[in-house]
GUBA-170119 format. One line per 8 residues: number of its first residue (from 1); their letters; for each residue y, x negated, z negated of N, C-alpha, C. Coordinates in steps of 0.2 Angstrom, whole numbers, plus 5000, padded with zeros to 4 digits. Layout:
<pts>
NUM) a) Y/X/Z/Y/X/Z/Y/X/Z; ...
</pts>
This chain:
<pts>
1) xxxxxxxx) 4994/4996/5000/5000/5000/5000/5006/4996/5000; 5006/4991/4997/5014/4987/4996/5014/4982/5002; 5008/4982/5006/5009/4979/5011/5013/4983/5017; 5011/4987/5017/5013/4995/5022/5020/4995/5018; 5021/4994/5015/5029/4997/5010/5033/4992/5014; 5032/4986/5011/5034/4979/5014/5038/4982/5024; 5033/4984/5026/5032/4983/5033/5037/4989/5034; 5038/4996/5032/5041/5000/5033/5051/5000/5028
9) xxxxxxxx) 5049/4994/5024/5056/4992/5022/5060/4986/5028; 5056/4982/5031/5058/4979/5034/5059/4982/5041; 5055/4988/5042/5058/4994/5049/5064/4997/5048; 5066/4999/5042/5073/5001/5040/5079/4995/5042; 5078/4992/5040/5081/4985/5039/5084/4985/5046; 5079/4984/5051/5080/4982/5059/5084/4989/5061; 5082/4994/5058/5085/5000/5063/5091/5000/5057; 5093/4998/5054/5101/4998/5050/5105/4993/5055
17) xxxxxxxx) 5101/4990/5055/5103/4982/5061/5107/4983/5067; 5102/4988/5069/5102/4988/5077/5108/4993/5078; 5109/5000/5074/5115/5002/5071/5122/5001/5070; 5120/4995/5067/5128/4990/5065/5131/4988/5070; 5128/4984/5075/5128/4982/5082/5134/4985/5085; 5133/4992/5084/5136/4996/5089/5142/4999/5087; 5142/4999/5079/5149/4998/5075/5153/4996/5075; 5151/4990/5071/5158/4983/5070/5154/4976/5072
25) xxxxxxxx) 5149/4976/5078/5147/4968/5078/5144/4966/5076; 5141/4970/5071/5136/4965/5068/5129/4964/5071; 5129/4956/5071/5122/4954/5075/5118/4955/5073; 5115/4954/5066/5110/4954/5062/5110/4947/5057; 5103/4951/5053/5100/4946/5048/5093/4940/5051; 5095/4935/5048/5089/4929/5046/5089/4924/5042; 5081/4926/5040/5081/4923/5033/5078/4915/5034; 5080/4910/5033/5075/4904/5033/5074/4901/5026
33) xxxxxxxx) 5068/4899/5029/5070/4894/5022/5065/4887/5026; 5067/4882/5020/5064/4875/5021/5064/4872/5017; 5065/4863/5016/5063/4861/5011/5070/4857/5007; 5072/4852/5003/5078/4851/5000/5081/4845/5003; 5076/4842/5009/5078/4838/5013/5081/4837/5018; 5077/4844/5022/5080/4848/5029/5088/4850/5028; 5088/4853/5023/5094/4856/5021/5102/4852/5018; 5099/4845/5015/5102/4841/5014/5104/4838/5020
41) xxxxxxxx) 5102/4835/5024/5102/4830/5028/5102/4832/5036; 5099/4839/5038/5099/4842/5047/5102/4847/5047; 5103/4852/5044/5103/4858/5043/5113/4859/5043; 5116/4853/5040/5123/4854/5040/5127/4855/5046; 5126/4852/5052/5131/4854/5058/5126/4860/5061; 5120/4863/5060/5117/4867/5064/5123/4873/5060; 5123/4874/5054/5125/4879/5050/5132/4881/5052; 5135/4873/5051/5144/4873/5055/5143/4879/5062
49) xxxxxxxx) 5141/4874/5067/5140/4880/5072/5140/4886/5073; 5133/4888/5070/5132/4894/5069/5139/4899/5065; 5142/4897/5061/5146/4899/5058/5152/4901/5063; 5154/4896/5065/5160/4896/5071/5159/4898/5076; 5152/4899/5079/5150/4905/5085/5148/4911/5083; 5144/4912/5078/5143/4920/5076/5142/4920/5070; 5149/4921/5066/5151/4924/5061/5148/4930/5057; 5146/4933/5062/5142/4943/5060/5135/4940/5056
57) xxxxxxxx) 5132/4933/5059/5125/4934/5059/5125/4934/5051; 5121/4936/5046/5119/4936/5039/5114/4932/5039; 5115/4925/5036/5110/4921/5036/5109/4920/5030; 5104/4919/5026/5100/4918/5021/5096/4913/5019; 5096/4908/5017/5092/4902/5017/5090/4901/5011; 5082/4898/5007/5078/4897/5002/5076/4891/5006; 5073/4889/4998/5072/4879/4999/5064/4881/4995; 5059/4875/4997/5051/4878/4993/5049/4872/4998
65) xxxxxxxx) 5043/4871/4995/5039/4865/4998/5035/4869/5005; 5032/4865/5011/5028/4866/5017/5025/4877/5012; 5020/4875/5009/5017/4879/5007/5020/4886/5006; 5024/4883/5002/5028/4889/5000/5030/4892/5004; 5033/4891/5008/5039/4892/5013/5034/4898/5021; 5028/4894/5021/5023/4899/5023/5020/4903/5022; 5017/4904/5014/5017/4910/5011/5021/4916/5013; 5027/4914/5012/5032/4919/5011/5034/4923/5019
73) xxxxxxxx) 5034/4917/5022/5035/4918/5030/5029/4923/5032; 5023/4921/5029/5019/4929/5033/5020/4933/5027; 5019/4934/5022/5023/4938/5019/5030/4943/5019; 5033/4943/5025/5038/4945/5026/5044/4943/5024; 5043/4938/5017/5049/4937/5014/5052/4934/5018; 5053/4928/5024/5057/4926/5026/5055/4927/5033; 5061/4927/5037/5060/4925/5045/5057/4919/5050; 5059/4914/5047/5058/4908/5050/5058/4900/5046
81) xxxxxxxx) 5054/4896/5048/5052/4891/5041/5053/4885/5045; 5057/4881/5044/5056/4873/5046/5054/4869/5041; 5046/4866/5042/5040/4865/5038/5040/4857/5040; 5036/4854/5036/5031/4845/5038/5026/4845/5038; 5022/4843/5045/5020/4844/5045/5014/4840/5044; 5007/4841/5045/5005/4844/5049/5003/4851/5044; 5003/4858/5047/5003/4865/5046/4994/4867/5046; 4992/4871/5041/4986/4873/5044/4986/4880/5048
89) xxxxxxxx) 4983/4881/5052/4982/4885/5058/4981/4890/5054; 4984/4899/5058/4983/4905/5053/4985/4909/5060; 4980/4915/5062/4982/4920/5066/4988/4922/5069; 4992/4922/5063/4999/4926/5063/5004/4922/5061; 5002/4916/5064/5009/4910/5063/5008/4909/5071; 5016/4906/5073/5017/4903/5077/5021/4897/5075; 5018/4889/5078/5021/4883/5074/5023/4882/5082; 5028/4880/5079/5035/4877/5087/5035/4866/5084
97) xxxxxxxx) 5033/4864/5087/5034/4858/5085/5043/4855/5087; 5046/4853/5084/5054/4852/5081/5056/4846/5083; 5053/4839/5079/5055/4833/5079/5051/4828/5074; 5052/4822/5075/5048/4817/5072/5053/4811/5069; 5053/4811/5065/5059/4803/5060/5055/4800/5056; 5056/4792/5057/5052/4787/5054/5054/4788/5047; 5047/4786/5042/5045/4786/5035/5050/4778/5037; 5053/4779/5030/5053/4770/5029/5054/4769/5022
105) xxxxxxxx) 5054/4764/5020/5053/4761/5014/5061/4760/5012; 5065/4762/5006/5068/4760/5003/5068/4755/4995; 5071/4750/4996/5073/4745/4993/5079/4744/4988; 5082/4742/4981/5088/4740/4978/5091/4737/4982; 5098/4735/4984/5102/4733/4990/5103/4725/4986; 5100/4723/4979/5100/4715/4977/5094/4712/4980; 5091/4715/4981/5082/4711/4980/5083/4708/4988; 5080/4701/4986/5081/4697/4993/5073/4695/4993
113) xxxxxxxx) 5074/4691/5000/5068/4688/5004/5061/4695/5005; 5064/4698/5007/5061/4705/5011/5060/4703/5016; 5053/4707/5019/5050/4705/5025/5053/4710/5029; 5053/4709/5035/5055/4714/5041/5052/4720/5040; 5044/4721/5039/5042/4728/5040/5037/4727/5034; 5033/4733/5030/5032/4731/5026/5027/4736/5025; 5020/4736/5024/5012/4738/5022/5010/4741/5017; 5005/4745/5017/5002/4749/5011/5003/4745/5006
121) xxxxxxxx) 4999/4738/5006/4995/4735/5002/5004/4732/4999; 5007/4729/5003/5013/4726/5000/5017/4731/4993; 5018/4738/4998/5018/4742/4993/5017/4746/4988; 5010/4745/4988/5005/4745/4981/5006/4741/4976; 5010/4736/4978/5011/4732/4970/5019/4734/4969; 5020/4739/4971/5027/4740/4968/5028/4745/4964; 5033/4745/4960/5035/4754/4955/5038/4758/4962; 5033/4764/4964/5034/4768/4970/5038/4776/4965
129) xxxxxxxx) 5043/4778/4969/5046/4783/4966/5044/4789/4971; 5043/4794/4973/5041/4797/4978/5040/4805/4977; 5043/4809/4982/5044/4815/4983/5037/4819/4979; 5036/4824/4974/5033/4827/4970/5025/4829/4975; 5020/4827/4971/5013/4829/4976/5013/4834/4978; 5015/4839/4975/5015/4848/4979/5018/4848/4986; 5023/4843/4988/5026/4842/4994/5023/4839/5001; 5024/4840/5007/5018/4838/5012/5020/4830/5014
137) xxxxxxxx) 5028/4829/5010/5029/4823/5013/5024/4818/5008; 5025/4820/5001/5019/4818/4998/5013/4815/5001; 5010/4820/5004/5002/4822/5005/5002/4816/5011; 5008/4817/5016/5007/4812/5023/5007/4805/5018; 5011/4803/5015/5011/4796/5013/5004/4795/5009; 5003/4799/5004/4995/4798/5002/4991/4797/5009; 4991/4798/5013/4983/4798/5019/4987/4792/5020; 4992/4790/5022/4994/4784/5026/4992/4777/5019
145) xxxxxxxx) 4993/4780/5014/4988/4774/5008/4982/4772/5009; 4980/4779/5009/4970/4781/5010/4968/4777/5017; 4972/4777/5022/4970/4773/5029/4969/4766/5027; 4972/4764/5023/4971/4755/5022/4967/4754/5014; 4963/4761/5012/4959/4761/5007/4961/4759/4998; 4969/4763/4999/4972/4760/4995/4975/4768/4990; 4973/4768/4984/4978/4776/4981/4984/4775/4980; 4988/4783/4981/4994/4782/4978/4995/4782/4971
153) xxxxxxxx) 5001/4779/4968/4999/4778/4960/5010/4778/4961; 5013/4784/4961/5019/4782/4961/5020/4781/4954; 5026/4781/4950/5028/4779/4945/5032/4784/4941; 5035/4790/4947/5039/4793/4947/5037/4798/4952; 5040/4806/4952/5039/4809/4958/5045/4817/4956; 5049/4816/4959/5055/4821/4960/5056/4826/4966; 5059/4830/4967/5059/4835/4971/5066/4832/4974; 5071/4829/4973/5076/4827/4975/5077/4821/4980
161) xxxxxxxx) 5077/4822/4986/5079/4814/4990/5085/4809/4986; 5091/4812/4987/5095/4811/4983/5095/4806/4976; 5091/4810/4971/5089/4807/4966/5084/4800/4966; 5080/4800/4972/5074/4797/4971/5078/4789/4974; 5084/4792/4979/5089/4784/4982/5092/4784/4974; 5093/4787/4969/5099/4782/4968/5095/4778/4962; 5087/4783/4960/5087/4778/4955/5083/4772/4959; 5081/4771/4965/5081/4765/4969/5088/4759/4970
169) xxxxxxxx) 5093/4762/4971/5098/4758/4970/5098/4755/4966; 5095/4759/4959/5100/4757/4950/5094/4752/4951; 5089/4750/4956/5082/4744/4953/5077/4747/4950; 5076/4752/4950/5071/4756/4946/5065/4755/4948; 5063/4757/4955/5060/4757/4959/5060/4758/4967; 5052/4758/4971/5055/4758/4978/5054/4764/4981; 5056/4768/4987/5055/4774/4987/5055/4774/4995; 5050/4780/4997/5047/4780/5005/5049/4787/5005
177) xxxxxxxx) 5053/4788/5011/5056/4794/5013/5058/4793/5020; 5059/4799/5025/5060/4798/5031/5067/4795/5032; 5071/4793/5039/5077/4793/5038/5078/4795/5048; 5083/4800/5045/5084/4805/5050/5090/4801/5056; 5086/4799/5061/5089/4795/5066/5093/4798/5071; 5095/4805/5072/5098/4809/5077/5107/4810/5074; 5108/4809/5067/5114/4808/5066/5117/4802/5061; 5113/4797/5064/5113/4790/5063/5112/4789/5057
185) xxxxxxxx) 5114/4782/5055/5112/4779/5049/5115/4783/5044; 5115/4785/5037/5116/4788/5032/5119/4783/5026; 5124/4784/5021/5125/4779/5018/5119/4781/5011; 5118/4778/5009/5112/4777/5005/5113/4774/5000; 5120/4770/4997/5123/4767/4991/5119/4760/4993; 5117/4759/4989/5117/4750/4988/5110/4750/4989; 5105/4752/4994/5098/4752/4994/5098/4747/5003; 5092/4744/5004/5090/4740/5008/5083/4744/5010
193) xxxxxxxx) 5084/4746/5017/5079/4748/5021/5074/4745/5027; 5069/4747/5028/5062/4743/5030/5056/4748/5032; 5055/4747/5039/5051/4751/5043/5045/4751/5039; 5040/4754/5043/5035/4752/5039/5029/4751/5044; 5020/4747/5042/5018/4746/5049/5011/4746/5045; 5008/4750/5049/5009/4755/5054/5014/4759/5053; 5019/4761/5057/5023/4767/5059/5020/4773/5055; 5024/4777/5050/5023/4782/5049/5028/4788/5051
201) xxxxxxxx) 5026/4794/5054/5032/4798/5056/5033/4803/5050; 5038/4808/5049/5037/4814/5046/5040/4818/5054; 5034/4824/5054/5034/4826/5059/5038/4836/5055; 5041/4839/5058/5045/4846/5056/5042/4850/5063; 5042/4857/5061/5041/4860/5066/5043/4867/5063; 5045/4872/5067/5047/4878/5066/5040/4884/5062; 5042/4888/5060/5035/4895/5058/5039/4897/5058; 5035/4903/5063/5036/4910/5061/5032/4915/5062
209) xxxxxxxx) 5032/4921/5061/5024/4927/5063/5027/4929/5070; 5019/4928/5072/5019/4931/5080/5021/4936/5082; 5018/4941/5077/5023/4947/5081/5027/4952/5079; 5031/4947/5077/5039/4950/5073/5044/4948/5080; 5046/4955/5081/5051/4956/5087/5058/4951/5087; 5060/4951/5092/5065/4945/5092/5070/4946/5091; 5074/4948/5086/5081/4953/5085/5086/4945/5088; 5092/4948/5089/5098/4943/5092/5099/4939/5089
217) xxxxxxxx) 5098/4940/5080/5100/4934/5074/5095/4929/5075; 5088/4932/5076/5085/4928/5075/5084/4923/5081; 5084/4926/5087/5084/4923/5094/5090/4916/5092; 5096/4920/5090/5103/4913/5090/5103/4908/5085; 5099/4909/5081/5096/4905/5074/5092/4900/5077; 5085/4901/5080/5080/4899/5084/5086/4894/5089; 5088/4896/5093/5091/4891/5098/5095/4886/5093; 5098/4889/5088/5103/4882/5086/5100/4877/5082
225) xxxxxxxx) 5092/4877/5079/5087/4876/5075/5085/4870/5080; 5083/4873/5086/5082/4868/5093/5082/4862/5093; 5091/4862/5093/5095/4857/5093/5094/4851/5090; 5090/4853/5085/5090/4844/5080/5083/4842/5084; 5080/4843/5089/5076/4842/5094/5076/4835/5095; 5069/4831/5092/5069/4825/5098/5065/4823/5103; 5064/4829/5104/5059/4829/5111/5052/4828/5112; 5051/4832/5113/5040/4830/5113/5039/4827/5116
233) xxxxxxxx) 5042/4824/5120/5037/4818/5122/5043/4811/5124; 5045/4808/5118/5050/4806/5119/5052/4800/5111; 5044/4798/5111/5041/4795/5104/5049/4790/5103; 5049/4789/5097/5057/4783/5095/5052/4776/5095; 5059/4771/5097/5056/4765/5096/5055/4762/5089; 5053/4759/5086/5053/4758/5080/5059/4754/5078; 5063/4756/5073/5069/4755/5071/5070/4748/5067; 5074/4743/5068/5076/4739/5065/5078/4738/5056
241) xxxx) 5076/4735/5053/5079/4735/5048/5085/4735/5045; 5089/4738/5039/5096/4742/5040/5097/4740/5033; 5102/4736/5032/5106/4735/5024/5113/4740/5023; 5112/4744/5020/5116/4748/5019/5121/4748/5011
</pts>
């Protein structure tokens, strides 16, 4: 029953929508959510945008780790999810693949005689600070340990990107997170960064349910989400090392 309720509240919803339309402009709702990284670091010029081209749209955005952020997406609670992937496959999801940003290794901006690129193993003997296990960037750095037969063992694990640079600046420790190369280097305070090798990516990709109709909010939403696109076949070269 509260499935069927769900489904006939969110029919009201779309016919109040379509309604307004023809009133005063208004385009519609969408809901997104993603994770505290996306939203920190991609998500600020998409929103500019959209703001300054369609003002009517009622956008709504929630943060929650991969998992989370899916549930809810087939659940109705949200519209549209920009997730890390890799996603597991589900009837009633549709995964749009988005873009790929090299994992790297950050560093204290004092510690000297640092190697160019820098390995599981190397990394194992350090205080590792790193995004909370419940999170899929987590899970991706674990398997990238496990390939060279090595556990994760961080020292630290936070929900905050943010938090996790600065208690690396302060010398605490070192901290592996992507770094999002489409609106260039980022200042990062006093931390010293380092590819990693093998190459790790974090890979982002859209959800949403198949067969939820394509209202205008959501179509204009979808196209501006696009944008942070670095193309599917159009792998990055591996990034130099960057003292910031």
């Amino acid at each position: 029953l509260l499935v069927h309720s769900r489904r006939l509240v969110l029919e009201a919803v779309r016919a109040t929508a379509a309604m307004r339309r023809y009133g005063d402009g208004y385009v519609g709702r969408a809901r997104l959510a993603t994770s505290v990284a996306v939203c920190t670091y991609l998500l600020p010029p998409v929103l500019t945008q959209l703001r300054r081209t369609h003002p009517q749209i009622e956008l709504t955005i929630s943060l929650g780790t991969t998992d989370y952020v899916i549930e809810r997406v087939l659940d109705h609670e949200f519209d549209i999810g920009v997730v890390t992937m890799p996603v597991r496959p589900h009837p009633q999801l549709e995964t749009e693949p988005l873009r790929e940003d090299p994992m790297m290794a950050f560093f204290p901006g004092g510690e000297r005689k640092l190697p160019r690129e820098v390995d599981a193993r190397y990394l194992a003997g350090r205080n590792l600070i790193l995004s909370h296990r419940q999170s899929q960037t987590y899970k991706v750095i674990a398997r990238w340990f496990e390939a060279d037969g090595l556990e994760l063992r961080p020292i630290m694990e936070l929900a905050n990107t943010e938090a996790i640079k600065t208690l690396v600046a302060a010398g605490i420790g070192v901290g592996i997170l992507p770094l999002e190369r489409k609106h260039g280097i980022l200042v990062y305070g006093k931390t010293q960064v380092r590819p990693l090798q093998p190459a790790l990516m974090r890979e982002l990709a859209i959800v949403r349910r198949r067969e939820d109709l394509m209202e205008p909010a959501l179509k204009i939403v979808l196209t501006a989400l696009r944008t942070l696109s670095t193309g599917p076949n159009a792998p990055a070269p591996a990034p130099r090392p960057v003292r910031t």
